[in-house]
TIDO-586492 format. One line per field, with one value per residue (C-alpha): residue number from 1; residue in one letter; x, y, z. Coordinates in Angstrom, 2 decimals. Layout:
N
k <- [NUM / ...] $
r <- [a / ...] $
px <- [X / ...] $
py <- [Y / ...] $
pz <- [Z / ...] $
REM end
This chain:
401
k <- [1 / 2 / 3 / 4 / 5 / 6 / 7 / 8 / 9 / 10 / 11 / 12 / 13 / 14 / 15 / 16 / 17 / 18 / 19 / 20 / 21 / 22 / 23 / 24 / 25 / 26 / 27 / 28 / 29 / 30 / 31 / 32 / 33 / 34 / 35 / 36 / 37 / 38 / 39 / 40 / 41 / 42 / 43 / 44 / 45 / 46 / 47 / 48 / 49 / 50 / 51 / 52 / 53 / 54 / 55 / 56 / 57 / 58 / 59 / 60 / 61 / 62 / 63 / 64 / 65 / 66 / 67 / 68 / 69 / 70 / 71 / 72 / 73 / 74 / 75 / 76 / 77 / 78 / 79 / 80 / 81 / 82 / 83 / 84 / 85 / 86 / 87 / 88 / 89 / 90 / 91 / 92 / 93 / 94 / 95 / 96 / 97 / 98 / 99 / 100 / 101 / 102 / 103 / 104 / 105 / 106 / 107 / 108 / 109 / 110 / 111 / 112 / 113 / 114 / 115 / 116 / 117 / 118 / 119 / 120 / 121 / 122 / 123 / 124 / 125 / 126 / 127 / 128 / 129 / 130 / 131 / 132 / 133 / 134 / 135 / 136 / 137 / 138 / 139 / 140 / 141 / 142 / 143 / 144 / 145 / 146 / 147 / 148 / 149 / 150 / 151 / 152 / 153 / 154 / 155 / 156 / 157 / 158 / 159 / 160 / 161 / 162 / 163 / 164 / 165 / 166 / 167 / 168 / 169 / 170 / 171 / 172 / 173 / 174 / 175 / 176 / 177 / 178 / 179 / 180 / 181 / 182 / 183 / 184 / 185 / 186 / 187 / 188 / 189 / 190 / 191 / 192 / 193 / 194 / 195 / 196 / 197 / 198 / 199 / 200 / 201 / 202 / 203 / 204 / 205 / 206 / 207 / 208 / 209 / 210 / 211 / 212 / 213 / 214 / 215 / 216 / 217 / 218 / 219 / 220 / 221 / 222 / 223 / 224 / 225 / 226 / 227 / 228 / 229 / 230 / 231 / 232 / 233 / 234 / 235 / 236 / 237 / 238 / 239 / 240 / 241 / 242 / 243 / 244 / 245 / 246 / 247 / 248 / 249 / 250 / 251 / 252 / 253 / 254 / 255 / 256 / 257 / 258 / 259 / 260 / 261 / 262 / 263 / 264 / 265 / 266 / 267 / 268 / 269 / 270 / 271 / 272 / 273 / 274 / 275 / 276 / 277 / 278 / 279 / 280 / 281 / 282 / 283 / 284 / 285 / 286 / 287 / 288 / 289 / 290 / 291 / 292 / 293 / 294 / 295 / 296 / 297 / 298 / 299 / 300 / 301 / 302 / 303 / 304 / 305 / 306 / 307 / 308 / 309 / 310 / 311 / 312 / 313 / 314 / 315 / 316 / 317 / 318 / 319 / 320 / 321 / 322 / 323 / 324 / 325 / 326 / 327 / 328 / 329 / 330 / 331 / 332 / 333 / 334 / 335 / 336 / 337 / 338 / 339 / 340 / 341 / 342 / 343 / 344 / 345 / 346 / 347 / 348 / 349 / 350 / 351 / 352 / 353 / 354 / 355 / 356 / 357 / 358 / 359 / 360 / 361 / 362 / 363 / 364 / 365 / 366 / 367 / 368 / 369 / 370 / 371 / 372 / 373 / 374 / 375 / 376 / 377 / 378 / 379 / 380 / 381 / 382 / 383 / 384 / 385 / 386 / 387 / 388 / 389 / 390 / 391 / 392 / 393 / 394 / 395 / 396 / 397 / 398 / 399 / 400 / 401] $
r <- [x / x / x / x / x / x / x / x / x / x / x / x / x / x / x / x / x / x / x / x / x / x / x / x / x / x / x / x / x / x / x / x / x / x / x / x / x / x / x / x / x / x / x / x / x / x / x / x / x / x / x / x / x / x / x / x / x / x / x / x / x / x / x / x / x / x / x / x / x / x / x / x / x / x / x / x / x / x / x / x / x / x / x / x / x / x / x / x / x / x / x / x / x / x / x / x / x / x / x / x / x / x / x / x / x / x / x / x / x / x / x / x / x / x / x / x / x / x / x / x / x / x / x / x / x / x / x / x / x / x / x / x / x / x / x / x / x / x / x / x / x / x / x / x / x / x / x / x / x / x / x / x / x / x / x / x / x / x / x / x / x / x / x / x / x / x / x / x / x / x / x / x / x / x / x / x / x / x / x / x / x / x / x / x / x / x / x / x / x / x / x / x / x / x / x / x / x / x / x / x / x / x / x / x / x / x / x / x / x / x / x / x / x / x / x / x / x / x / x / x / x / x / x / x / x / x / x / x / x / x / x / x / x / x / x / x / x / x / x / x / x / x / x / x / x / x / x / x / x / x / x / x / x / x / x / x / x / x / x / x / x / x / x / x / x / x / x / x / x / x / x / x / x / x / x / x / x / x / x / x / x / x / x / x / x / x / x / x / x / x / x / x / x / x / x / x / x / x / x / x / x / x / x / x / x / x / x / x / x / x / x / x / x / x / x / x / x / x / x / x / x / x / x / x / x / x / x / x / x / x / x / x / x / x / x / x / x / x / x / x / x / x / x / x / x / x / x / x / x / x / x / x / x / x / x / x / x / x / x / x / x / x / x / x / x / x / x / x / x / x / x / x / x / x / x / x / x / x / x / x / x / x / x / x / x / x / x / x / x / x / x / x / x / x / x / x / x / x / x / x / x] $
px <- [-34.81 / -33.06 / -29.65 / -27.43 / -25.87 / -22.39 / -23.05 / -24.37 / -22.50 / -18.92 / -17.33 / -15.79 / -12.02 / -11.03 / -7.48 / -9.77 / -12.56 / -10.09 / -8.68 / -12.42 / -12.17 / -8.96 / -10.21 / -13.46 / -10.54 / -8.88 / -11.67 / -12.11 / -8.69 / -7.11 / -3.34 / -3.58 / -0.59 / -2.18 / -0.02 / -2.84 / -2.57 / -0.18 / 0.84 / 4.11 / 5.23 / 7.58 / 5.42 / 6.18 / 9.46 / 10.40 / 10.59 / 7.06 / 5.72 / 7.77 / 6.32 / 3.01 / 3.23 / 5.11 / 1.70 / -0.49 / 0.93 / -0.75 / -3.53 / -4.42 / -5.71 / -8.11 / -8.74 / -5.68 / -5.58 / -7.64 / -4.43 / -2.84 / -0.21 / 2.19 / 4.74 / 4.60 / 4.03 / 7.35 / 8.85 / 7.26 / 8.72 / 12.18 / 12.19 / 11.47 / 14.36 / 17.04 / 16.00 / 14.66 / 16.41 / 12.61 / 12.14 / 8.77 / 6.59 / 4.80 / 2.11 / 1.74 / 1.24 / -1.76 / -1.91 / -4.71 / -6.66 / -4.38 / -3.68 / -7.13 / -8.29 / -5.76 / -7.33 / -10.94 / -10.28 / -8.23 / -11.12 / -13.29 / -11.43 / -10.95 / -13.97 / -16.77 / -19.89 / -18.79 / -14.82 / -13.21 / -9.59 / -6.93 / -5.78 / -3.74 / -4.95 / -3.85 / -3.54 / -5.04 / -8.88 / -9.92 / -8.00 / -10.73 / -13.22 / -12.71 / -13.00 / -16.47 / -17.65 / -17.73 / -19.05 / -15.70 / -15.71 / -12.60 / -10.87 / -8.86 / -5.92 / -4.28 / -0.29 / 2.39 / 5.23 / 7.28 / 6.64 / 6.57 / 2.82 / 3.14 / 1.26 / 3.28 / 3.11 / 1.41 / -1.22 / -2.44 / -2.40 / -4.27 / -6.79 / -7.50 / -10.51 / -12.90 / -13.86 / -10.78 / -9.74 / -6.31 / -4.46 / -3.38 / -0.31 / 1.11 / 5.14 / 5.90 / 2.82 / 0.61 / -0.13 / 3.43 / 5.47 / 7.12 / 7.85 / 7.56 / 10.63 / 10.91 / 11.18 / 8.05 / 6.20 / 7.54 / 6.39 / 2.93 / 3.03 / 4.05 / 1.30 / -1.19 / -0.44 / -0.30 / -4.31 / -4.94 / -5.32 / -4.29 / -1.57 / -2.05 / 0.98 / 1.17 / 4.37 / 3.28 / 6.05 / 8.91 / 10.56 / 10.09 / 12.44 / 14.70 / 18.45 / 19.74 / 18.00 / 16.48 / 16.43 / 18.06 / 18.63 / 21.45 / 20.02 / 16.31 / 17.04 / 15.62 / 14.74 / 15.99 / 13.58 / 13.05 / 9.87 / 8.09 / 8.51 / 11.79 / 10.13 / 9.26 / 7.95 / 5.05 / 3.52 / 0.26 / -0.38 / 0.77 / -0.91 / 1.34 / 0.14 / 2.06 / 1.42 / 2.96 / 1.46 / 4.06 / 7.61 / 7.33 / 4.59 / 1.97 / -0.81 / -3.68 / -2.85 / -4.51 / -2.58 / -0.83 / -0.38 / -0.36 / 1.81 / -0.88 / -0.55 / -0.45 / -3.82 / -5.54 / -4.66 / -7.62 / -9.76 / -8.31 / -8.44 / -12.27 / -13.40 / -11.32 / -13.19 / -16.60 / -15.23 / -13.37 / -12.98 / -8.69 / -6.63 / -6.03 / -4.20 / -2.85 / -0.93 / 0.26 / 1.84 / 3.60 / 4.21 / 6.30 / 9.09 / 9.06 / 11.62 / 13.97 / 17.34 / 16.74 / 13.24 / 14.33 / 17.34 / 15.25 / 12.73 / 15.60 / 16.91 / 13.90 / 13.77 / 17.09 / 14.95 / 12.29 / 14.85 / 16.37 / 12.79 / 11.89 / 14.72 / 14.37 / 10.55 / 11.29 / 13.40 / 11.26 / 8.26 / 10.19 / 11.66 / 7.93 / 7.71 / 5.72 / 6.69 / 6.50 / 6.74 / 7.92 / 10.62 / 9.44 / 11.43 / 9.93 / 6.85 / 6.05 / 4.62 / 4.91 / 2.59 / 2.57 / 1.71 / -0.01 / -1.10 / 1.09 / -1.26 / -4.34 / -6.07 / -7.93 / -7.28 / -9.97 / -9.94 / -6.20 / -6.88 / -9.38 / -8.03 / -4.97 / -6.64 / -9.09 / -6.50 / -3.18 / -4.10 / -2.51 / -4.20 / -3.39 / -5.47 / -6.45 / -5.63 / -9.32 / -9.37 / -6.76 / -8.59 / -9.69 / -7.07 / -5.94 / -6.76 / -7.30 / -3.63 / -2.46 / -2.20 / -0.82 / 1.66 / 2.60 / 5.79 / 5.17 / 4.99 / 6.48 / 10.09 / 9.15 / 5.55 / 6.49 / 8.62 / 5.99 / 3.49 / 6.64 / 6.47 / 2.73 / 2.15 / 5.26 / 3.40 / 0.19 / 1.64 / 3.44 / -0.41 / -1.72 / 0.53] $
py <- [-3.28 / -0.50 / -0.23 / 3.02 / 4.33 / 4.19 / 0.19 / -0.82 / 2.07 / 0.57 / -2.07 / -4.99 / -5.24 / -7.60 / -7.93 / -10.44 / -11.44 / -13.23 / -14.51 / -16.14 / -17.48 / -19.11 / -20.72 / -21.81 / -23.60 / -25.10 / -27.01 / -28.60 / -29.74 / -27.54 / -26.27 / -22.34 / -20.19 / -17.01 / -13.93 / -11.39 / -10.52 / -8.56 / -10.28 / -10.77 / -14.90 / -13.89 / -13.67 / -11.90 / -11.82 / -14.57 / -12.20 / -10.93 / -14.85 / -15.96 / -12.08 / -13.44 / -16.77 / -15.36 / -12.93 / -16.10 / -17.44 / -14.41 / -13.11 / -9.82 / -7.75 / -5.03 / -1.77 / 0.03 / 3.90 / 4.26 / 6.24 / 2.99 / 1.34 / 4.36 / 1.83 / 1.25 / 4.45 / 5.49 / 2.06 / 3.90 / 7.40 / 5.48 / 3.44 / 6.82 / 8.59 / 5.61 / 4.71 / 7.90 / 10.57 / 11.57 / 13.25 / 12.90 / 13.23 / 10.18 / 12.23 / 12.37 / 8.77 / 7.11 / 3.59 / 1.84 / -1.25 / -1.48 / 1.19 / 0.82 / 2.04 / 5.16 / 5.77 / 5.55 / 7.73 / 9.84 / 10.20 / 10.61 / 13.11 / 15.63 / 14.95 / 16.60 / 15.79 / 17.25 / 17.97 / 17.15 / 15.09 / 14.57 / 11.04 / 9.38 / 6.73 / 4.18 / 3.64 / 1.66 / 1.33 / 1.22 / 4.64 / 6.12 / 4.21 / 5.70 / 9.12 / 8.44 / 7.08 / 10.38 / 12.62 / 12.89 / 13.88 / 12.05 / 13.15 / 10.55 / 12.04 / 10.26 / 9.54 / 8.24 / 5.97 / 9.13 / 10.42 / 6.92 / 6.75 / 9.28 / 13.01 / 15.58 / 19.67 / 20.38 / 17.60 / 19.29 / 22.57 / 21.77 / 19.78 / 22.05 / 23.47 / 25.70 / 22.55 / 20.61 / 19.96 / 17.95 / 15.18 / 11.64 / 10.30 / 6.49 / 5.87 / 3.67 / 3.05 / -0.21 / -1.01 / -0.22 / -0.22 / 3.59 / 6.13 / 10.15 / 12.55 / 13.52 / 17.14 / 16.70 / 15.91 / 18.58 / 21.06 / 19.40 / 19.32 / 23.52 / 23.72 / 22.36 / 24.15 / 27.30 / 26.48 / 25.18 / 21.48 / 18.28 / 15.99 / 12.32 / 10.57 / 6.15 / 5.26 / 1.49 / 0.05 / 2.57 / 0.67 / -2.11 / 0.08 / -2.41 / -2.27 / -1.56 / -0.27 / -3.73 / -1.94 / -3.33 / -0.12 / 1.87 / 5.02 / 4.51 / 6.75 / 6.41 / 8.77 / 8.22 / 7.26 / 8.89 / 9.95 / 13.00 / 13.75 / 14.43 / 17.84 / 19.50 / 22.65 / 20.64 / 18.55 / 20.79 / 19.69 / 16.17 / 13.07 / 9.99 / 6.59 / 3.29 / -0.15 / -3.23 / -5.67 / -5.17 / -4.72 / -6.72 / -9.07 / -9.09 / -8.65 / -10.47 / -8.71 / -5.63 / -2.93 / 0.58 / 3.70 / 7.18 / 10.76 / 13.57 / 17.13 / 18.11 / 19.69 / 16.59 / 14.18 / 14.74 / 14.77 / 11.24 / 9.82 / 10.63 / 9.26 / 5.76 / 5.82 / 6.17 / 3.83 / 1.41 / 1.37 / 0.97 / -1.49 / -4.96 / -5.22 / -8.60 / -7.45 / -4.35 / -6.17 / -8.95 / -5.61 / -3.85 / -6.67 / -6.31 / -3.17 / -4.85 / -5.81 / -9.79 / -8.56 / -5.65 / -7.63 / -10.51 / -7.74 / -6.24 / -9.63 / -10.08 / -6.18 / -7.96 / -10.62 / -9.29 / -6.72 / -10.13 / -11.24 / -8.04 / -8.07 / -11.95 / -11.01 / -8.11 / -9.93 / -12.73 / -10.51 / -9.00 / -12.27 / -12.87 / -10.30 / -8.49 / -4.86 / -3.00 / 0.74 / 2.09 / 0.38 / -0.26 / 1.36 / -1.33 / -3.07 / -6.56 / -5.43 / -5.94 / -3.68 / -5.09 / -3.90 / -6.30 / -4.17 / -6.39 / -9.41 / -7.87 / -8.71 / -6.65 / -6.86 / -8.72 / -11.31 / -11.78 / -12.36 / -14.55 / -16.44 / -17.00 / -18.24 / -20.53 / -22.33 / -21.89 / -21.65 / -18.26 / -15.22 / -11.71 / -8.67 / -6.78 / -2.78 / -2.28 / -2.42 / 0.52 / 2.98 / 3.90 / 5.34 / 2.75 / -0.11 / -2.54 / -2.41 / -3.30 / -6.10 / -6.22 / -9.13 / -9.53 / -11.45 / -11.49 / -15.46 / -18.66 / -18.29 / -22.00 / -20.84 / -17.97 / -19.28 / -21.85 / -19.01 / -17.22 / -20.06 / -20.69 / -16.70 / -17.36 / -20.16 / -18.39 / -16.10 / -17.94 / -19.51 / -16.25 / -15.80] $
pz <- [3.43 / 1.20 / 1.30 / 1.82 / -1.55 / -0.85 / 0.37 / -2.87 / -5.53 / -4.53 / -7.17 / -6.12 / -5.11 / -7.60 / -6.12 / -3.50 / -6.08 / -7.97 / -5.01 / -4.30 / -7.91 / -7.48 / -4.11 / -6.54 / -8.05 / -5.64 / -4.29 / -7.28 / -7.82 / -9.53 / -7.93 / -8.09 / -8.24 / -6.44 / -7.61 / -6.88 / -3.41 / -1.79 / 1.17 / 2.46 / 2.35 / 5.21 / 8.08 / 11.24 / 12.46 / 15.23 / 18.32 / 17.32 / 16.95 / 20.43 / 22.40 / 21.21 / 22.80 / 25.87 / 26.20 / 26.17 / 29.08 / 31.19 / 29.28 / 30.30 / 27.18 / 28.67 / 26.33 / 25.20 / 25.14 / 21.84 / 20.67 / 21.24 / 24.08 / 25.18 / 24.92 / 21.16 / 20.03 / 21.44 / 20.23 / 16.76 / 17.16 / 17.95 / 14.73 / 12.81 / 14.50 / 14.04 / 10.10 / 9.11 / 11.18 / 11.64 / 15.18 / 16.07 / 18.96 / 20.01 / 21.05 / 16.87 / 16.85 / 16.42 / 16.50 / 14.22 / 13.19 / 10.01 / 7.76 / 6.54 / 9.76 / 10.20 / 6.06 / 7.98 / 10.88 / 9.19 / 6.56 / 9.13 / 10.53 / 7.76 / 4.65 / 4.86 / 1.86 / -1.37 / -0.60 / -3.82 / -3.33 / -5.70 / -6.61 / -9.09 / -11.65 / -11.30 / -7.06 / -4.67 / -5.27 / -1.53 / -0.60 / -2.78 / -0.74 / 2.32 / 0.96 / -0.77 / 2.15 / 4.11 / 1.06 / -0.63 / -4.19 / -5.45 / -8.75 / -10.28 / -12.11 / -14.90 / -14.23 / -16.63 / -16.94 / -17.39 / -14.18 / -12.32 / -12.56 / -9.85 / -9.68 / -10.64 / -8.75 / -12.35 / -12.22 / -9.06 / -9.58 / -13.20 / -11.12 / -8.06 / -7.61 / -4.94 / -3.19 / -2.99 / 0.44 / -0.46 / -1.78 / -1.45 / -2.48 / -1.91 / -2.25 / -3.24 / -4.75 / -5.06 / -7.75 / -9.58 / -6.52 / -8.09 / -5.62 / -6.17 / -5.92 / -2.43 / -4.57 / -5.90 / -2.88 / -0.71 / -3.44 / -3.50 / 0.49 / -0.16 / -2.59 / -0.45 / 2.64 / 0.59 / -0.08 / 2.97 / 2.22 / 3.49 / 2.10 / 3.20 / 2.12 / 2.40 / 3.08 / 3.98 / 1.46 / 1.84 / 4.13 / 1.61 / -0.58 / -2.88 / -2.02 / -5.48 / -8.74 / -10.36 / -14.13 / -16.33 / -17.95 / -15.73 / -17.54 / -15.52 / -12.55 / -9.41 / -6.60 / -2.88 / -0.75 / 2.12 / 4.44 / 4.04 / 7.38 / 6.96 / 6.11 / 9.47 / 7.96 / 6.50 / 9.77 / 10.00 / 6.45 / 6.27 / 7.84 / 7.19 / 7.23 / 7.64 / 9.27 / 10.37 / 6.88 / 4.70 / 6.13 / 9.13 / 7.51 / 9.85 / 7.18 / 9.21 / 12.26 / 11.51 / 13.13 / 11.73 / 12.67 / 11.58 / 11.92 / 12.30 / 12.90 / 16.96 / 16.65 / 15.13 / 17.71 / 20.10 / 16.81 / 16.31 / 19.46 / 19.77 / 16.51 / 17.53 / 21.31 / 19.49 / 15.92 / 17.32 / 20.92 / 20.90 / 18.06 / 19.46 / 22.60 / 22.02 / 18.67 / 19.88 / 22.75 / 20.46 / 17.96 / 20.73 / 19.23 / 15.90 / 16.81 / 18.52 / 16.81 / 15.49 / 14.26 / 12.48 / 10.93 / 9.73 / 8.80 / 6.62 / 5.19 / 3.56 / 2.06 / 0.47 / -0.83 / -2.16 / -4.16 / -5.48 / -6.63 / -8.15 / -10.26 / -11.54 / -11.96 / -14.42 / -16.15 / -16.87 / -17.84 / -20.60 / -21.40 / -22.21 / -24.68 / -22.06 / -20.68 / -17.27 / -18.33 / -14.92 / -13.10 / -9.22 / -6.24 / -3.57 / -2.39 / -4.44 / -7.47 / -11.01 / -13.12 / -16.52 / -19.76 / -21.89 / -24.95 / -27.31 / -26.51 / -28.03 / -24.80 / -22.53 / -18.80 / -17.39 / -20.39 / -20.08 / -16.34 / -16.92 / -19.34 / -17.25 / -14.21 / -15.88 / -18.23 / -16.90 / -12.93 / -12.38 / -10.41 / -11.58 / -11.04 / -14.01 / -13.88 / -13.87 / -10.30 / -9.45 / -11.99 / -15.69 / -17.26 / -19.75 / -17.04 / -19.45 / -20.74 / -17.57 / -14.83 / -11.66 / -10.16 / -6.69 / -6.35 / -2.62 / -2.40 / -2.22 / -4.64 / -5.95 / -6.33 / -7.87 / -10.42 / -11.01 / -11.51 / -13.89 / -16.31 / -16.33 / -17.04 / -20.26 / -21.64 / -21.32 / -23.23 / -26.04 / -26.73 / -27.76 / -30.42] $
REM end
């Protein structure tokens, strides 16, 4: 049996192969601090967890409308007008098997074999994956700690050629949690609609946006987060995707959504009847509560949190001796340089987990561009874990010298 191309060319994610290696661990003994995924310790809110149960009581979960329950995609459109003074049509709203699967249909939807899209280096390995997967030609573009590790208006005009069909931006971004100027994505949204392209924009963590700055240097500014869709002028260009994983921790749950342009919802709505039938019925009915008040306020208490952890977490790291060269806005992440060890990446990680018990996931996996300075930390875990993991990592790195 021969295999297609695209099955057997793609690496592995090693954000979950080091999770496999740290289970390897675990069953023989060994008490793993796992700081390589990034997966909320939170959990769903209550009101989700107590709608679920309620549901189970009279189970009736026939096919949804493969756009998704009517219901929650207002509930969505709602939650964008009240937090982001957003005003959008829930007829723009697709609900999806996880933002993986709005990436897939949305992929789907608008790649064709040989369209070249713009990326930054370092970002989220499996975005690319999608792309490739229907014939995209994906350019990884090298970002800087200047510039958040975020693409710059220059980056993609410099990088735009015949064949590109658009770009894809995260913000904040995974794997350094930085977010782009709202000014510089509304000029790359301009640019792009100017060349008739596409602008996919993941906004999955902005509502994990930390409180306060967590520098420790008042001079590091920081933009103001808001959603692109803010920016009416651009929503035939702009496809926004979110999901319920990160902010209201329902990781395993698979279910998102995405903001498309008017004309691409029927486009969307046939490629998820033929792809995947509808999301699950049975989260999108217990997801209908994660907007009401006590969800959304436990939902925002731990925002709080996790802005209290990210500043504790940067300053331990440079307590270390260790450096993270662009402060985070939000999400979990820690992106950590590690030159000053004389390790590479994938050693350091290694090293780590097989001595010291701690998974990390070496920059390798979210691109080339001086990867192998760099490893990523999710502080999206138990706080006495975490500190746990904090003092294994400082130890770690106190050996090496």
């Amino acid at each position: 049996m021969k295999f297609a191309t695209r099955a057997t060319a793609i690496s592995p994610f090693l954000a979950m192969a080091y999770g496999e290696k740290a289970s390897m661990l675990e069953q023989q003994g060994h008490d793993v601090i796992r700081l390589n995924l990034g997966e909320p310790d939170f959990g769903a809110p209550d009101a989700v967890l107590e709608a679920l149960q309620s549901s189970l009581d009279t189970p009736d979960y026939p096919y949804t409308s493969a756009l998704g329950l009517p219901q929650l995609r207002q509930a969505i459109s709602t939650f964008y007008s009240t937090y982001h003074q957003c005003h959008i049509d829930p007829a723009r709203i697709v609900v999806t098997a996880g933002a993986s699967g709005a990436l897939l249909l949305t992929s789907a939807a608008l790649v064709e074999d040989g369209d070249n899209i713009l990326l930054g280096d370092p970002s989220y390995p499996c975005n690319r994956r999608f792309l490739n997967a229907f014939g995209g030609d994906v350019t990884l573009i090298p970002t800087y700690a200047d510039a958040n590790f975020q693409l710059t208006l220059n980056d993609v005009k410099s990088h735009w050629k015949d064949n590109t069909k658009g770009v894809l931006i995260a913000t904040p971004a995974n794997p350094t949690g930085t977010a782009i100027t709202i000014e510089e994505l509304t000029a790359i949204a301009a640019y792009c609609q100017q060349h008739e392209g596409f602008l996919i924009v993941d906004e999955i963590y902005l509502d994990l946006a930390f409180s306060k700055s967590v520098s420790t240097d008042s001079d590091r500014s920081h933009a103001k987060l808001q959603s692109v869709l803010v920016h009416e002028q651009y929503q035939d260009t702009i496809i926004v995707v979110n999901s319920f994983s990160k902010y209201f921790g329902m990781t395993g749950w698979r279910l998102g959504w995405c903001v498309v342009p008017p004309t691409m919802t029927p486009i969307m709505e046939r490629l998820s009847q033929n792809l995947f039938i509808c999301p699950s019925a049975l989260a999108q009915k217990a997801a209908l509560a994660c907007f009401t008040p006590s969800a959304l306020s436990q939902c925002e208490q731990n925002r709080i949190t996790l802005s209290e952890r990210a500043h504790n977490v940067l300053a331990e790291i440079e307590a270390m001796g260790l450096h993270v060269d662009a402060i985070p806005h939000g999400a979990f992440y820690a992106y950590i340089n590690i030159e000053k060890t004389g390790l590479d990446a994938t050693t350091f990680c290694d090293a780590l987990l097989s001595e010291y018990h701690v998974a990390l996931t070496p920059g390798n996996d979210f691109g080339h561009h001086r990867a192998h300075c760099y490893v990523r930390l999710s502080f999206a875990t138990d706080e006495t874990r975490l500190n746990e993991g904090l003092k294994r990592l400082r130890m770690f790195v106190q050996s090496l010298h």
